[in-house]
C-alpha positions as CSV (number, residue, x, y, z in Angstrom):
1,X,-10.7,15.9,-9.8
2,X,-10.7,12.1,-9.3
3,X,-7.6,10.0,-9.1
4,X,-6.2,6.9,-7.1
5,X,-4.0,6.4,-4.4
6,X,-2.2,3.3,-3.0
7,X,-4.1,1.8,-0.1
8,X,-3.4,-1.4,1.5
9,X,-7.0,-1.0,2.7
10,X,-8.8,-1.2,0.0
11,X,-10.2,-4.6,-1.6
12,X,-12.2,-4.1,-4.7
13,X,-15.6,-5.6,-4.6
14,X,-15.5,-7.2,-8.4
15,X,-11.7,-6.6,-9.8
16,X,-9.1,-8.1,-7.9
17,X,-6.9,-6.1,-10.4
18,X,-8.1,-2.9,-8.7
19,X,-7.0,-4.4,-5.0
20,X,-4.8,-1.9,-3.2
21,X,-6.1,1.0,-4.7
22,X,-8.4,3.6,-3.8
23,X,-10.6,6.0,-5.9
24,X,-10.6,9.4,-4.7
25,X,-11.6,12.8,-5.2
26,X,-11.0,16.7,-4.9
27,X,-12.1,20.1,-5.7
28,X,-8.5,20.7,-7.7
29,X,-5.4,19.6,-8.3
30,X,-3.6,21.4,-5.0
31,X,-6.8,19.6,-3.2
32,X,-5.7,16.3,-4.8
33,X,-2.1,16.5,-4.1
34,X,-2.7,16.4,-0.3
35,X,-5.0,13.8,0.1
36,X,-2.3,11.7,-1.8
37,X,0.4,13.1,0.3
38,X,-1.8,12.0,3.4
39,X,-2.0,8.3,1.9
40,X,1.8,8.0,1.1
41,X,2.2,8.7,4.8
42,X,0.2,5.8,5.8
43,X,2.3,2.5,5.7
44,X,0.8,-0.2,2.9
45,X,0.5,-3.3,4.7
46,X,0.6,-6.6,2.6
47,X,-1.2,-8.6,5.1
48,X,-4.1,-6.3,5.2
49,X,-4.5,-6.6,1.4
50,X,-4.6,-9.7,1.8
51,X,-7.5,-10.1,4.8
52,X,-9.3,-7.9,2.2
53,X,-8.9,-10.6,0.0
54,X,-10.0,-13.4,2.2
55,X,-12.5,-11.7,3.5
56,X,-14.2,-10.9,-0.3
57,X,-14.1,-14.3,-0.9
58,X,-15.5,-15.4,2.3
59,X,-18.5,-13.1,1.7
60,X,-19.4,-14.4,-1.5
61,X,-21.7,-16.3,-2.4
62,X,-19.8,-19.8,-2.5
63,X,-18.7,-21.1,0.6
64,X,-15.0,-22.0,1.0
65,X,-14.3,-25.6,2.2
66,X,-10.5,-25.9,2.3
67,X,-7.8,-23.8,2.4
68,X,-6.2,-24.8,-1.1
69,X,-9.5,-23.4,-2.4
70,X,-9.2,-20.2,-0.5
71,X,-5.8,-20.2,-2.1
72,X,-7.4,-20.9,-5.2
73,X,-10.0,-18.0,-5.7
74,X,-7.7,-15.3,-3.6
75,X,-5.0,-15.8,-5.4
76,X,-2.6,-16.2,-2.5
77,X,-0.1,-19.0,-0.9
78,X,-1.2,-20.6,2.1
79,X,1.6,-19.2,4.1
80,X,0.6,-15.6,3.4
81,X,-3.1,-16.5,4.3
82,X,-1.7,-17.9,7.4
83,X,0.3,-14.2,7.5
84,X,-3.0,-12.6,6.6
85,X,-5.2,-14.3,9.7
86,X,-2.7,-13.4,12.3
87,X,-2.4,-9.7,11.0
88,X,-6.1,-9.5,11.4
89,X,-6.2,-11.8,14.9
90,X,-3.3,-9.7,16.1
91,X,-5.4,-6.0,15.1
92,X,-8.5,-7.5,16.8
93,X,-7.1,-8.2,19.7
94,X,-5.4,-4.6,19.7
95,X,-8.9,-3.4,19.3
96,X,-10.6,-5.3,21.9
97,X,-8.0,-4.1,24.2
C-alpha cells in the first residue's frame, strides 16, 4: 500500500508541486494508518520546506547570483528565505553543539 503523508522535510527533486509531501509505503492499510499517524505527530515546519527549496536550487545546475533570483526560481519572498537561512543556521548550530 503506497500513499503520502505531509512532511515539512521533504523537497521533491523535479516537482516543486510535490514539495512537502512524502511517498510512503506499507504492508496494509492498518500498517499504513500508523506510519501516517507517526507523521501527523511530527510538527510541519515552514522554514524547513523552504531550506529544501533553497537548497534544490542551489544544487542545480545553474548557479544563483542574487537573491531576487533565488526568489525567482524557489518561488519564495526574500523575507522567508531570510526565515529559511536562520532556521537552518539555528539547527546547525543545535547540531554542532
Amino acid at each position: 500500500m503506497c500513499g503520502h503523508v505531509a512532511d515539512s522535510s521533504a523537497v521533491h527533486p523535479d516537482d516543486p508541486l510535490h514539495d512537502g509531501l512524502r511517498r510512503v509505503t506499507a504492508c496494509c492499510e492498518a500498517h499504513l494508518e500508523l506510519v501516517r499517524a507517526a507523521y501527523r505527530q511530527r510538527p510541519f515546519v515552514q522554514e524547513e520546506l523552504w531550506a529544501g527549496k533553497i537548497s534544490r536550487v542551489l544544487t542545480s545546475r545553474r548557479p544563483v547570483l542574487a537573491l531576487r533570483e533565488l526568489a525567482c526560481r524557489t518561488g519564495l519572498d526574500e523575507p522567508d528565505i531570510r526565515r529559511a537561512i536562520a532556521w537552518h543556521n539555528e539547527r546547525r548550530r543545535r547540531m554542532d553543539a
